[in-house]
Structure formats: C-alpha cells, structure tokens
C-alpha positions in Angstrom: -0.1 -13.7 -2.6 -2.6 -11.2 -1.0 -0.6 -7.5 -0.7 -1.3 -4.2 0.6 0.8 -1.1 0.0 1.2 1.6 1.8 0.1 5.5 1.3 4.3 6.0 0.5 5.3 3.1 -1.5 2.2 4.0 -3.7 3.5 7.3 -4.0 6.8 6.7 -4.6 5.5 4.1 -7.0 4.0 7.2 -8.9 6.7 9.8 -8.4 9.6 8.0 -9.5 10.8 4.8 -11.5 12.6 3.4 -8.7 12.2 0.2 -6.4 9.0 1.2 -5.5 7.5 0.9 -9.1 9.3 -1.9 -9.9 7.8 -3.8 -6.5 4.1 -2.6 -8.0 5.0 -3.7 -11.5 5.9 -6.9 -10.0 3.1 -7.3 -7.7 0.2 -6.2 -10.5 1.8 -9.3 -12.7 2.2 -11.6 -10.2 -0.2 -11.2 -7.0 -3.9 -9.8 -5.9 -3.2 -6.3 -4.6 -5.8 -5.0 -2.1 -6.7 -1.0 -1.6 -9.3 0.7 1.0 -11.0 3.7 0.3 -9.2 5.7 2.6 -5.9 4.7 1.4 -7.1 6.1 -2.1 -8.3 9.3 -0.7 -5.0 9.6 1.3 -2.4 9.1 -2.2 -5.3 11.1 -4.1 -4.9 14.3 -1.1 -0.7 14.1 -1.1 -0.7 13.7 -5.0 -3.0 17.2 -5.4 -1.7 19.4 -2.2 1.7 17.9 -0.9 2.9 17.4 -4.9 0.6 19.8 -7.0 0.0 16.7 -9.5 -1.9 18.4 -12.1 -5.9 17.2 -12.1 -5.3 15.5 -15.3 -2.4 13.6 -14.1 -4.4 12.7 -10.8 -7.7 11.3 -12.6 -4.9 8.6 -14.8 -3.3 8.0 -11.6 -7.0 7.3 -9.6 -8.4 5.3 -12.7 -5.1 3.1 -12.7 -5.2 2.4 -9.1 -9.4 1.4 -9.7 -8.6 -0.9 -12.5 -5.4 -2.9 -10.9 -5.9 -2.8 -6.9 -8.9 -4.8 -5.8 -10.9 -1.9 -3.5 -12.0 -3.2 -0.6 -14.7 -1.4 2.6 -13.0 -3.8 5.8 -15.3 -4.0 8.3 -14.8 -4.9 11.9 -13.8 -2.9 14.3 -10.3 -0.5 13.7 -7.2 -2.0 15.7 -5.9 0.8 18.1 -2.1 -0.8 17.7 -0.4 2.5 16.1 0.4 5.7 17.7 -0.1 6.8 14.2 -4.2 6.6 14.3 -3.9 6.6 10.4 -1.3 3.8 10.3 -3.7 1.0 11.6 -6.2 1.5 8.7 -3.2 -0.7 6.8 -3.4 -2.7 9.8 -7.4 -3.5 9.5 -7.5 -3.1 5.9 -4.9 -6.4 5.9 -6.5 -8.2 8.7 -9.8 -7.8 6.8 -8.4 -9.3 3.4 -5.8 -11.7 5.2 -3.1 -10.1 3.7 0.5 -11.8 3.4 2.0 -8.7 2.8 1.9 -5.4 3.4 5.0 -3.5 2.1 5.6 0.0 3.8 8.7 2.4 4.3 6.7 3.7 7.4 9.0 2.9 10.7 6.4 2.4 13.0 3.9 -0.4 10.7 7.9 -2.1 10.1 8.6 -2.2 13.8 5.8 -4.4 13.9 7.4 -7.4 12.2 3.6 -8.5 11.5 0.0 -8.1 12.2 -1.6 -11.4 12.5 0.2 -13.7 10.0 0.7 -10.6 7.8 4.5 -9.7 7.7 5.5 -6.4 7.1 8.3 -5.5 4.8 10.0 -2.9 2.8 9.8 -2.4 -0.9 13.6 -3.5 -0.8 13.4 -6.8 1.3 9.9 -7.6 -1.0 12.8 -7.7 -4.1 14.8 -9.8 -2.3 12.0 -12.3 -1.1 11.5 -12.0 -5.1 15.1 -12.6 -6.6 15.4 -15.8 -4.7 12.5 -17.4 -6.0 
C-alpha cells in the first residue's frame, strides 16, 4: 500500500506513543510511505518553533524520516481544492505517487472522503482497516 501522512499525524507520531506511532510503526513494516519536501520542512519548523525540540533531537527525528519515508519532488501542477492553500500539497503529493492512503486528523483533507482513488482516513479508522485483516 502506497501512504502519505500528514504534517500532524507525523507529529503526533513523534510527540507521543499513542495511535499515531503505532499507525507509523505499522505502516514502516508493512507499506511504502511517501514524503515531499515541504512536508519535511513543515514537521522540521513545528518540531523547532511550535515545540522547542532541541536541535539534537530534531537532526534524529529528520535523519529517521530520510531513511524510512520515500522523498518524493511531485510535479504537475498544485490542485487548488483546499481553503487551506497548504493542505493540498498532501493532495498533489498523493496524486503524484498514487497514493491509497493518506491518513490525516485535519477536518478539511477528511471532509474530502478521497482525492482521486486516494481515500482519506484517520490514524484511528487506518487501525481498524488493520485489525480486520
């Protein structure tokens, strides 16, 4: 399975060992995990300024995200779907890489449903999908 996470389920990913982490764990194991540069530049700026993650911290958290996320440069033109101008990078950034997933806690990206034939899920409903199986 082809997934892209969003800026806050990466963070949250980071900043605690809940559901989030677990949904990474699970998804580093089992699935090809797909990152743009400016979704890396956007966990790197909240880790640093919104969360005062100490340099150190940040370079282990950068190099770990390098090694297990395949980065990818989409290219095509932006989709203008989102109020949130910085919401449809996700959006190209799975249509480029024909994502099946992208799992978000962001209300607007969810209120989509799906972009394309990439559904949009929570980190929650993504463990459910995963339990049944």
């Amino acid at each position: 399975m082809r997934i892209i996470f969003d800026t806050n389920v990466i963070l949250s990913a980071f900043l605690t060992q809940g559901l989030s982490s677990r949904v990474l764990d699970i998804s580093i194991d089992r699935h090809n995990i797909f990152i743009s540069q400016w979704i890396i530049d956007e966990v790197s700026d909240k880790l640093k300024n919104k969360f005062n993650i100490p340099a150190n911290n940040l370079s282990q958290v950068l190099s770990f995200i390098q090694s297990e996320f395949k980065v990818i440069k989409p290219e095509g033109t932006m989709p203008e779907i989102c109020r949130d101008k910085y919401d449809n990078n996700i959006l190209h950034l799975a249509g480029h890489v024909k994502a099946d997933l992208i799992i978000t806690g962001d209300k607007e990206l969810l209120s989509l449903i799906e972009y394309g034939n990439t559904k949009i899920i929570t980190p929650r409903q993504y463990i459910e999908l995963y339990n049944k199986k």
